[in-house]
VOBA-82064 format. One record per residue (C-alpha): residue number from 1; y, z, x. Coordinates in Angstrom, 3 decimals, m for minus. Layout:
<NUM, <Y, Z, X>>
...
This chain:
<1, <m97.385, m13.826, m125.300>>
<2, <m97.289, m9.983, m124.611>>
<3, <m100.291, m9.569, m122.891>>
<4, <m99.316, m12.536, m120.229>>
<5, <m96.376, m10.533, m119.264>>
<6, <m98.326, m7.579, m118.163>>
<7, <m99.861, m7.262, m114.859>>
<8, <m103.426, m8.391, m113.924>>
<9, <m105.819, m5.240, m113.528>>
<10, <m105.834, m4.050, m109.903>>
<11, <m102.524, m6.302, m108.935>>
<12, <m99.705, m3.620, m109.429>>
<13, <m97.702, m4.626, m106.647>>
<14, <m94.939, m6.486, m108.600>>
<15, <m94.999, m2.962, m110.346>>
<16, <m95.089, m0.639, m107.435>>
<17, <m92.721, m2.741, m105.393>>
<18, <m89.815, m2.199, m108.525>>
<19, <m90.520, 1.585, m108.420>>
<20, <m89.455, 1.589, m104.817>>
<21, <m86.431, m0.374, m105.529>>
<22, <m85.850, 1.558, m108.121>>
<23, <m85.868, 5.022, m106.317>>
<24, <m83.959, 3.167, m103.410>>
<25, <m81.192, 2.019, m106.050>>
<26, <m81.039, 5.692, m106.882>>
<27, <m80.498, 6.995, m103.281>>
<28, <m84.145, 8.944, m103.150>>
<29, <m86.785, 8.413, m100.314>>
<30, <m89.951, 6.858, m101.189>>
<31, <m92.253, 8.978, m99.549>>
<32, <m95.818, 7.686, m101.038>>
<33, <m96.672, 5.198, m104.096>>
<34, <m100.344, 3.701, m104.781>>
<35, <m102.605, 2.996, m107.865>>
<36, <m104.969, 5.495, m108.850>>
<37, <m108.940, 4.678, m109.210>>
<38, <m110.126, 4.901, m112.550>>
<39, <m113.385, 5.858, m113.796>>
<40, <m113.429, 3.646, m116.782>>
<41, <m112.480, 0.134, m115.531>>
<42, <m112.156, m1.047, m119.237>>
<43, <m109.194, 1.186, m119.821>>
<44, <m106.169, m0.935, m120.525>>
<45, <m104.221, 0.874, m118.243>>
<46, <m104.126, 1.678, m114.673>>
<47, <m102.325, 5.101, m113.317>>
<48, <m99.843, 4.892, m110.264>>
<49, <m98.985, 7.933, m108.078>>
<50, <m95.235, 8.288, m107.082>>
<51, <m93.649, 11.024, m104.984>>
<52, <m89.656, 10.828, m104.556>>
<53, <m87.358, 13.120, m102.804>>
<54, <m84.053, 13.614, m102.840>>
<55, <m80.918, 15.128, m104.717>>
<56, <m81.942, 16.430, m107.839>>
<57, <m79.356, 14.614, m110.127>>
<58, <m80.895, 11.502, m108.729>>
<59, <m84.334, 12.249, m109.512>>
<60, <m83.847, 12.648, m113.098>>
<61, <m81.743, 9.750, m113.182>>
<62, <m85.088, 8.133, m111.426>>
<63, <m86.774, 9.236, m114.627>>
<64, <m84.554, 7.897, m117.137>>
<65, <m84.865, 4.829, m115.648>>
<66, <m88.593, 4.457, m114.991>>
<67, <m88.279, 5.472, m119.185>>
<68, <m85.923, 2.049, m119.524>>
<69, <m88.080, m0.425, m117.540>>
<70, <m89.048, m3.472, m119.748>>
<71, <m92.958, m2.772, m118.005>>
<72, <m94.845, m1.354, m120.553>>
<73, <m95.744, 1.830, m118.855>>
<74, <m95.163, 5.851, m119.365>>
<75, <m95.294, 8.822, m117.503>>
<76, <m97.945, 10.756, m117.819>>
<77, <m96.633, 13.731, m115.708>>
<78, <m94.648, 15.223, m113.347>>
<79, <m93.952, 17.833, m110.783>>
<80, <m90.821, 18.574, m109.205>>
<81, <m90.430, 20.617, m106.055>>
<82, <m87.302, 22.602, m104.327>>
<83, <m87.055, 22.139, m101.063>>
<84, <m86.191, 25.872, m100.158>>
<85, <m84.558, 25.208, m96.923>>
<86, <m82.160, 21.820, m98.794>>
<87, <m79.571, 23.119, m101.592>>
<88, <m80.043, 20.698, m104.653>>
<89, <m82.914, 18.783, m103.088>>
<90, <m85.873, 18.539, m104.583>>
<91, <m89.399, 16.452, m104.372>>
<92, <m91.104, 14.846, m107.516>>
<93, <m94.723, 13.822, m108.158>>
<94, <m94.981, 11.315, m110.830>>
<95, <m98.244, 10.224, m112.439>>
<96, <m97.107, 6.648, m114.473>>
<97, <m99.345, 4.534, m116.700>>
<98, <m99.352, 1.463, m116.407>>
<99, <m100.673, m1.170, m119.335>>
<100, <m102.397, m4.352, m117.970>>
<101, <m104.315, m7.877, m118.980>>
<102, <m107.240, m7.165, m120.551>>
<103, <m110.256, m8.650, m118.089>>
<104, <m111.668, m11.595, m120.306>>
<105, <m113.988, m11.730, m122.479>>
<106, <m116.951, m12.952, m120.708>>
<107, <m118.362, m16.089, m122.694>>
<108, <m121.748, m16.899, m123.908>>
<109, <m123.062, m20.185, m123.551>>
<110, <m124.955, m21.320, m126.026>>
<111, <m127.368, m23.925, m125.552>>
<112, <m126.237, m27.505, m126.322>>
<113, <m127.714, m29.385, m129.489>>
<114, <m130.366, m31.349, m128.446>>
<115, <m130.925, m29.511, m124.918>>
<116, <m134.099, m29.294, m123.110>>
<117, <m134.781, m25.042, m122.425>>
């Protein structure tokens, strides 16, 4: 099903581990990449922080393919940098959503037919 293909709340390492092949594929240093607490643990999503820096061809190509990934996720923002002192070189802070597994439903128990309270 759909929902078994995304990742379980608060294990996003299979996700953040393909951003940073992904920015290394695209010649760009990973310079930081972790999840983001939430205030509202039931949200479906979780956010990831990403900051990249490089060339600045290579950073939108980043983008475009972050937009291609089969992972259900989006970005939510971003902020590119120039690096005053580097022609063409830029860094980028990307805020991505990430959809996960709902946690389960937590299940009543109802008492048995016949059961002694």
């Amino acid at each position: 099903s759909f929902e078994s293909d995304l990742p379980q709340r608060g294990k996003l390492t299979v996700v953040t581990d393909h951003i940073a092949r992904l920015a290394e594929e695209g010649s760009l240093a990973m310079q930081d990449v972790h999840a983001v607490a939430r205030s509202d643990a039931s949200a479906p999503e979780e956010q990831i922080d990403v900051t990249v820096k490089g060339e600045f061809d290579h950073l939108y190509d980043f983008l475009l393919q972050l937009e291609k990934q089969l992972q259900p996720m989006r970005v939510e923002s971003v902020q590119v940098n120039r690096l005053p002192d580097h022609a063409g070189q830029a860094t980028a802070h990307i805020r991505l959503s990430v959809l996960v597994q709902a946690d389960p439903a937590p299940v009543a128990s109802a008492p048995m037919e016949g059961a002694v309270p």
